[in-house]
VOGU-3710 file (C-alpha; in Angstrom, 3 decimals, decimal comma):
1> xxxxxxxxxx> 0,000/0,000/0,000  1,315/3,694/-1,220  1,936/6,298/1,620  -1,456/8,295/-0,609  -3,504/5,548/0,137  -2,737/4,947/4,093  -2,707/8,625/4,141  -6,363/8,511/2,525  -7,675/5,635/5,060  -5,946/7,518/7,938
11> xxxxxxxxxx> -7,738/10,855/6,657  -11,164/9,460/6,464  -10,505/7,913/9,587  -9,806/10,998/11,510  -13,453/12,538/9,436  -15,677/10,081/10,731  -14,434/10,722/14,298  -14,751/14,351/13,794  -11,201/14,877/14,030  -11,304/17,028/11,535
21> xxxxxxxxxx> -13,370/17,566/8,142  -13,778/17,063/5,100  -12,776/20,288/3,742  -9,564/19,989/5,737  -9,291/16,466/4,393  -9,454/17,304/0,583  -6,623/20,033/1,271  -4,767/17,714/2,789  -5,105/15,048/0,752  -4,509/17,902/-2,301
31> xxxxxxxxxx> -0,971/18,955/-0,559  0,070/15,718/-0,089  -0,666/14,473/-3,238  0,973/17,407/-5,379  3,981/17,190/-3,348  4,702/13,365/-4,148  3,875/14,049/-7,613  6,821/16,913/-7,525  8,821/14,119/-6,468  8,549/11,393/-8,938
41> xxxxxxxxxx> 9,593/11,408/-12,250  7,683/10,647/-15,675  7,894/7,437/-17,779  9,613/9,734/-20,683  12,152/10,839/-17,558  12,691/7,485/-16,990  12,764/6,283/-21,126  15,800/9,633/-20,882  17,758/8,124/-18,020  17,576/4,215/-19,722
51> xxxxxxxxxx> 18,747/6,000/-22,973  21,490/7,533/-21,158  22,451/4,555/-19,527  22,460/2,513/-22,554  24,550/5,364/-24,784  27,168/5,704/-21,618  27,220/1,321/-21,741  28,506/1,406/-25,109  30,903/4,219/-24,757  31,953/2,374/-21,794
61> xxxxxxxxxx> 32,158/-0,995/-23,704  33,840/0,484/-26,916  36,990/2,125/-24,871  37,609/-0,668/-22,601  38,250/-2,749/-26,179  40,190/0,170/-27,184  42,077/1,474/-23,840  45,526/0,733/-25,200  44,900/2,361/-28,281  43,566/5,494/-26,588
71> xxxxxxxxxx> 46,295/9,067/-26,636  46,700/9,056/-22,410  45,732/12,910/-23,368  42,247/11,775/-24,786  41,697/9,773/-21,737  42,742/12,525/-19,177  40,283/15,245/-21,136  37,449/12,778/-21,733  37,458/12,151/-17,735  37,401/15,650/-17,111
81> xxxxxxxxxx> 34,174/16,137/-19,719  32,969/12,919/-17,806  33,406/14,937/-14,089  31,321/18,257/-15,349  28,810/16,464/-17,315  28,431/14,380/-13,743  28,235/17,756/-11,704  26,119/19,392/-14,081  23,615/16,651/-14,409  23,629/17,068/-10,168
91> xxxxxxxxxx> 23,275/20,381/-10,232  20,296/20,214/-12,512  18,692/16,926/-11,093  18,488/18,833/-7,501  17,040/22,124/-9,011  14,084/19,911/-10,309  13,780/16,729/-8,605  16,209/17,129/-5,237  15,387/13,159/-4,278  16,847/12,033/-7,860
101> xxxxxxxxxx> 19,928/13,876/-7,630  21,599/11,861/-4,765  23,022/9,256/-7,607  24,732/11,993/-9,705  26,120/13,520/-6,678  27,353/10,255/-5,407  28,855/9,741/-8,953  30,180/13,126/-8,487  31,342/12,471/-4,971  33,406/8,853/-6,406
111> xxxxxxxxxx> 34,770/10,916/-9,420  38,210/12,355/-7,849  38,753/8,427/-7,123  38,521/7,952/-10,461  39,978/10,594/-11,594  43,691/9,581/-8,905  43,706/6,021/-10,095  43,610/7,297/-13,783  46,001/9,396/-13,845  48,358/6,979/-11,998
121> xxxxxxxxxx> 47,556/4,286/-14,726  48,118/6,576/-17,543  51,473/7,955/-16,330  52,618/4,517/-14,646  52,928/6,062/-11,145  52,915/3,898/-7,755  54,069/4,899/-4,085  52,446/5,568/-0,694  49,171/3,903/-0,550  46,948/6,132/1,250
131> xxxxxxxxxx> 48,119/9,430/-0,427  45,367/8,921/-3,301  42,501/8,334/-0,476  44,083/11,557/1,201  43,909/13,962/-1,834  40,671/12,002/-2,811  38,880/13,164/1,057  40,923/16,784/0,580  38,738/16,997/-3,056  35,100/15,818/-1,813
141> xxxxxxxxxx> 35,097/17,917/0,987  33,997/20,930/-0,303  31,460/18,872/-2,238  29,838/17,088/1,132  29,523/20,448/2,952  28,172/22,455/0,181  25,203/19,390/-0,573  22,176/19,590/1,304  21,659/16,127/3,107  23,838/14,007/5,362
151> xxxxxxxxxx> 24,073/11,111/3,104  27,480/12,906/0,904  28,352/13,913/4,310  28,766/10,733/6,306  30,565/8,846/3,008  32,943/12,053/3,559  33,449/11,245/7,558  33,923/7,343/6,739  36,389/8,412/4,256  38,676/10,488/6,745
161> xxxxxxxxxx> 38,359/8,330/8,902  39,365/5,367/7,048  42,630/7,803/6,115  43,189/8,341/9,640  43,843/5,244/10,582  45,296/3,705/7,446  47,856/6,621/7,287  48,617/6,565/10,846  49,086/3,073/11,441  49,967/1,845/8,330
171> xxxxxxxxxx> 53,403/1,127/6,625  55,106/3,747/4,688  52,818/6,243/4,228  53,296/10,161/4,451  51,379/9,953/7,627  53,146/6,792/9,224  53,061/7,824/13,143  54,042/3,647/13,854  57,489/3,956/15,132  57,322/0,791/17,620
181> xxxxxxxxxx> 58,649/-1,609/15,406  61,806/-2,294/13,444  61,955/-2,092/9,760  59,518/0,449/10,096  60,442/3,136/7,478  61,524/6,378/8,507  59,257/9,610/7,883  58,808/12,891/8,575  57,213/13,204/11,339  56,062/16,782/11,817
191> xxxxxxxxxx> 54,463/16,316/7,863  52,717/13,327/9,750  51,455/14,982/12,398  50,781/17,564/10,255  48,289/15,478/7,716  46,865/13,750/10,803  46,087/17,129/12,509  44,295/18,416/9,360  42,026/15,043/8,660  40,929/15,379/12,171
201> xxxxxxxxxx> 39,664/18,880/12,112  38,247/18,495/8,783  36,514/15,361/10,232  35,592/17,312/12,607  34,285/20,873/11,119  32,288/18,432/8,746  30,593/16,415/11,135  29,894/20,010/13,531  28,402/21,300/10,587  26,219/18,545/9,040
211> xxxxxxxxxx> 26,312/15,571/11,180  25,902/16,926/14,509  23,037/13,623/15,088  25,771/11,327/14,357  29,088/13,596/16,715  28,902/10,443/19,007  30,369/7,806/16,326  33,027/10,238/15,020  34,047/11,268/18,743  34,577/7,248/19,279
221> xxxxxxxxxx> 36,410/6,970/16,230  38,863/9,563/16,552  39,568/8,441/20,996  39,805/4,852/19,760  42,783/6,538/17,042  44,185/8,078/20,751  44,325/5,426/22,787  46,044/3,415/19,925  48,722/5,889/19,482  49,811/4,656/22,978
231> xxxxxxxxxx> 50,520/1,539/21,498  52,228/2,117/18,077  54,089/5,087/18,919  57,303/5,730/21,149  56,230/9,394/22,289  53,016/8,653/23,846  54,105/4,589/24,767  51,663/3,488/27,367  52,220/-0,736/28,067  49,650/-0,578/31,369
241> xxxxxxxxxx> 46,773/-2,544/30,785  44,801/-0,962/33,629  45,855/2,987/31,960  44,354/1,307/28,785  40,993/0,290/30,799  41,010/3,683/32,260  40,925/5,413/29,114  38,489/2,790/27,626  36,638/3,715/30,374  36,806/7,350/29,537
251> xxxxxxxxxx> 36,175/7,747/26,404  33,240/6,275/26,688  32,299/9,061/29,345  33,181/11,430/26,742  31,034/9,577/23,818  27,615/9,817/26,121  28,375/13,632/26,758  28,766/13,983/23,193  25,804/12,210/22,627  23,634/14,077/25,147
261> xxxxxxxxxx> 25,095/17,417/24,156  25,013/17,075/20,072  20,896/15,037/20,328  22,796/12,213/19,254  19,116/10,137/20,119  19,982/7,165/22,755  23,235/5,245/21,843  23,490/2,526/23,822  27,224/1,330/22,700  29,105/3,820/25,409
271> xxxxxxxxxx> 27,084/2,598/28,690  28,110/-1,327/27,446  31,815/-0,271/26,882  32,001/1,493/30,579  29,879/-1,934/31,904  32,243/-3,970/29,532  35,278/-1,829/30,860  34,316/-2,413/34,748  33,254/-5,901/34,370  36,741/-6,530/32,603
281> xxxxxxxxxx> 38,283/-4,640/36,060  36,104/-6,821/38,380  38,255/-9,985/37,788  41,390/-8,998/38,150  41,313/-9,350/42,313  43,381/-12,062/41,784  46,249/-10,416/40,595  48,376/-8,273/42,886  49,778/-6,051/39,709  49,415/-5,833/36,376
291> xxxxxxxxxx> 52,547/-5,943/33,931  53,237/-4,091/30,890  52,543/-5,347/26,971  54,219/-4,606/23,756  57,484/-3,534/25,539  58,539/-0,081/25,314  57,376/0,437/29,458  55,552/3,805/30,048  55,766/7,358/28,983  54,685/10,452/30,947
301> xxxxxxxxxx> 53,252/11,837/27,144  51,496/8,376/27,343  50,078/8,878/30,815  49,465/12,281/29,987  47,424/11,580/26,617  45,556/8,928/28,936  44,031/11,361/31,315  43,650/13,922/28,935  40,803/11,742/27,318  39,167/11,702/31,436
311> xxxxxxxxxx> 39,792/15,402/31,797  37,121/15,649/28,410  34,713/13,268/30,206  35,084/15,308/32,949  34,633/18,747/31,128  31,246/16,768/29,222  29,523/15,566/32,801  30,540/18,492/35,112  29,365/21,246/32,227  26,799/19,326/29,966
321> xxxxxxxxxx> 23,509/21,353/30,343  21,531/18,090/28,786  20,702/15,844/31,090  22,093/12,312/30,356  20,951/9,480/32,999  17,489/10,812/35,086  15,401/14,244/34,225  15,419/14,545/38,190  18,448/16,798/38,528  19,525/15,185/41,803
331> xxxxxxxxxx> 19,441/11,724/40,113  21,231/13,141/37,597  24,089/14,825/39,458  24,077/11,852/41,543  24,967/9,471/38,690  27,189/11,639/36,745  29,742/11,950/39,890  29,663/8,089/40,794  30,522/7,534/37,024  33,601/10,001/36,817
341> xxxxxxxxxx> 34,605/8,810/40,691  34,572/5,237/39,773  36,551/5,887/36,483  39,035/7,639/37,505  39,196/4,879/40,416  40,854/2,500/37,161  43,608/3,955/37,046  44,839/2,426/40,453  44,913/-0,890/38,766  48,326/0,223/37,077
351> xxxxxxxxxx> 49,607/1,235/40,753  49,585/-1,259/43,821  45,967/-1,383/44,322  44,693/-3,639/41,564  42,868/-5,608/44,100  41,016/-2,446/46,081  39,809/-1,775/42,207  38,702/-4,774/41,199  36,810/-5,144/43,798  35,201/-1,736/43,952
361> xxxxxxxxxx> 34,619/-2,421/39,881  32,401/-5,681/40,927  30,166/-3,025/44,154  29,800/-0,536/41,025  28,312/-2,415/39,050  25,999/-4,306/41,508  25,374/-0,445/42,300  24,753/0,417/39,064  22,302/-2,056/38,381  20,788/-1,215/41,688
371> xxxxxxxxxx> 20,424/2,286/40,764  19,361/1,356/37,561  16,123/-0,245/38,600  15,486/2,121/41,705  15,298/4,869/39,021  12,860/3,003/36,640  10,601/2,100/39,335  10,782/5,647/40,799  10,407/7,185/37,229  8,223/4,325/35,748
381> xxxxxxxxxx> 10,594/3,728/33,099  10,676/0,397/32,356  13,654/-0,012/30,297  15,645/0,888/32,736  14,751/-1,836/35,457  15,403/-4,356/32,610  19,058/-2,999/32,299  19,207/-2,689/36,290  18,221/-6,417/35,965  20,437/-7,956/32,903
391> xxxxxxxxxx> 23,469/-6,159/34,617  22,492/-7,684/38,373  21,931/-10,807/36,831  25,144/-11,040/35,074  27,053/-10,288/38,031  25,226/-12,488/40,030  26,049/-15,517/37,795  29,693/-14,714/36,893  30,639/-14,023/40,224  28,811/-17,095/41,893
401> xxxxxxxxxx> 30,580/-19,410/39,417  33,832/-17,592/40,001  33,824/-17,395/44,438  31,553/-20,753/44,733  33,133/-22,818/41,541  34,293/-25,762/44,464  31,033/-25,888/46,187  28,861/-26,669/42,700  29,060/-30,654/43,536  27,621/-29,887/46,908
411> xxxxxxxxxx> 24,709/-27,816/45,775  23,837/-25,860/48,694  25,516/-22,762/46,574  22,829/-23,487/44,075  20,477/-23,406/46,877  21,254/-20,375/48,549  21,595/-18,541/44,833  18,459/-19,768/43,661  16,693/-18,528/47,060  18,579/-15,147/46,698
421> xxxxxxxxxx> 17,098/-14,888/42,700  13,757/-15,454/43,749  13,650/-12,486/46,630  15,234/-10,860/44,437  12,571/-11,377/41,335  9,802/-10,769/44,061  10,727/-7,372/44,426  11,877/-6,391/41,183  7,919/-7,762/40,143  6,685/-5,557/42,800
431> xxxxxxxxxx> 8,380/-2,370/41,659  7,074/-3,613/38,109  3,641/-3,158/39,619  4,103/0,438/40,871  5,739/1,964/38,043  2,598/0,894/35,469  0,759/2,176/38,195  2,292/5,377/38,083  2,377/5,514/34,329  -1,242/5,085/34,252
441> xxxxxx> -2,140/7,766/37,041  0,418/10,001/35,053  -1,796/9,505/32,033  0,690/7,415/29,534  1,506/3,792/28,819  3,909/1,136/29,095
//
């Protein structure tokens, strides 16, 4: 069924209940109606666009028989009459029909590609691998902030940051920051910091200016890049697992302030990397102290770098104005200052109190989950009781098979657990029952 014809029933729906009537309808119906019309195109557009296809097939099919044959000037100017016809037919295709003119301007947005790999074929040039992808994101850019839409946009962020981290970390590239490793080749390294410095605030002005709904997967993106420059560089070396969980930790602080502030909509991938980051924490009481990996020991840059990404969290959950966890402003201060204090408490487990942590990582999260259904039964959100209860759950399990694994045979652990489950389902049914009540006194539903 067409969106005119549910739009129709929907309409004659809301006239028989005296919604509204049936002058209104018609109007509506009329507005509605001439606007999809606007937007689709006529059989003899689509008999144009077939021809088109069919004429640029052929063309297509006659020089690929005849590439080698082909002047390399012929084939540089007949790419650039291929890049304006592209941009013109864009250009025109948006004045006229603005849905249509997405596949032109993706053409368009591909065509420096193009464009890189055919001039490198024609004049038999090879080198650094990501330079091409680098001038390639440099040329589109002005193209994905000047189109209306996020869809040229967001190929333009995934492009960046696909450079970002191929140049970075890859081998022999003018943005190589690896120096970890031997046989690495040598680079300059302020033109690397240099290219690196302007993908990120390109990625950046871009995604401020027309992807401001998506802030919270570029923000991730570019402190993932961070915290891996601990590991593949010899300035900011960090080998300490636990500074590494910290900064996991923290970055995922910053991503749901960046998500609150920027109306990201709710991302639930930051709270499961802090929960996946503390329940990581919560078994290391065995250990008395971590060690290092990779070699290379620690830097203060690295350490630095580290807490730099917790100072941001910091700045997002002291300052944010949107709320975050609760629209109770106590709830919400509440919860913001447990998260930072218990964050910040990970970076003990690179010191001599990896056991103290790990074992105030397990009490957070039991806490957490606590808190988590308190505040949907107080609230009468429901969701959040479920979470309260998959993260108590979870714990509960894990960390009965872990302390009790040598009683199993006898099964009064089993006992005692299972007696412990069902209290503790008795009361998470009864808060079930006052928050529907409360959402039905309050007027809405469940």
């Amino acid at each position: 069924m067409s969106f005119i014809s549910k739009l129709a029933g929907e309409l004659d729906g809301c006239v028989s209940e005296a919604i509204i009537n049936r002058e209104q309808c018609v109007r509506i119906m009329a507005r509605a109606q001439a606007k999809h019309a606007a937007s689709r195109m006529q059989a003899s557009t689509w008999i144009t666009i077939i021809a088109g296809l069919s004429f640029a097939l052929g063309i297509s099919l006659i020089c690929a028989y005849n590439w080698d044959k082909i002047p390399p000037l012929a084939k540089v100017l007949a790419f650039n009459v291929l890049l304006l016809a592209t941009g013109e037919a864009a250009l025109a295709l948006r004045a006229k029909h603005g849905a249509w003119a997405l596949a032109p301007a993706a053409l368009w947005f591909f065509m420096p590609a193009i464009g890189i790999g055919l001039y490198a074929q024609v004049f038999q040039l090879s080198g650094d691998p990501v330079k091409p992808f680098f001038a390639w994101a440099m040329l589109s850019l002005p193209l994905a902030l000047w189109w209306e839409g996020g869809k040229i946009a967001f190929a333009e962020a995934a492009l960046l940051v696909y450079v970002l981290f191929a140049g970075a970390f890859g081998h022999g590239t003018v943005m190589t920051l690896s120096d970890m490793w031997a046989g690495m080749p040598a680079s300059d390294m302020r033109l690397a910091w240099l290219s690196a410095g302007l993908v990120i605030a390109a990625g950046a002005y871009i995604t401020a200016r027309k992807l401001r709904n998506q802030a919270v997967w570029f923000a991730g993106a570019l402190l993932v890049w961070i915290i891996m420059l601990t590991h593949h560089t010899r300035m900011f070396h960090c080998a300490d697992p636990g500074m590494i969980m910290f900064a996991a930790a923290s970055a995922a602080l910053v991503c749901i302030g960046v998500g609150a502030e920027y109306s990201c909509g709710e991302t639930g991938l930051p709270f499961i990397v802090w929960f996946a980051v503390m329940y990581g924490a919560g078994f290391l009481y065995k250990h008395d102290r971590l060690h290092g990996f990779g070699g290379g020991g620690i830097t203060a840059n690295g350490i630095m770098l580290l807490c730099g990404i917790y100072a941001a969290a910091a700045a997002f959950f002291l300052f944010g104005r949107k709320p975050v966890f609760s629209a109770d402003p106590r709830s919400e201060k509440a919860a913001r200052i447990i998260m930072l204090l218990f964050t910040g408490m990970l970076c003990l487990l690179s010191g001599q109190f990896t056991v103290a942590a790990a074992v105030a990582a397990n009490i957070v999260l039991f806490g957490s989950g606590a808190g988590l259904i308190w505040h949907g039964m107080v609230s009468g959100n429901l969701k959040h009781v479920d979470y309260g209860v998959t993260v108590v759950t979870v714990m509960l399990f894990t960390r009965f098979l872990d302390y009790f694994g040598s009683m199993l045979t006898s099964g009064s652990a089993f006992i005692a657990a299972g007696c412990a489950l069902a209290m503790f389902a008795y009361f998470i049914r009864k808060g079930r029952k006052i928050a529907r009540a409360q959402s039905s006194t309050d007027g809405g539903g469940i």
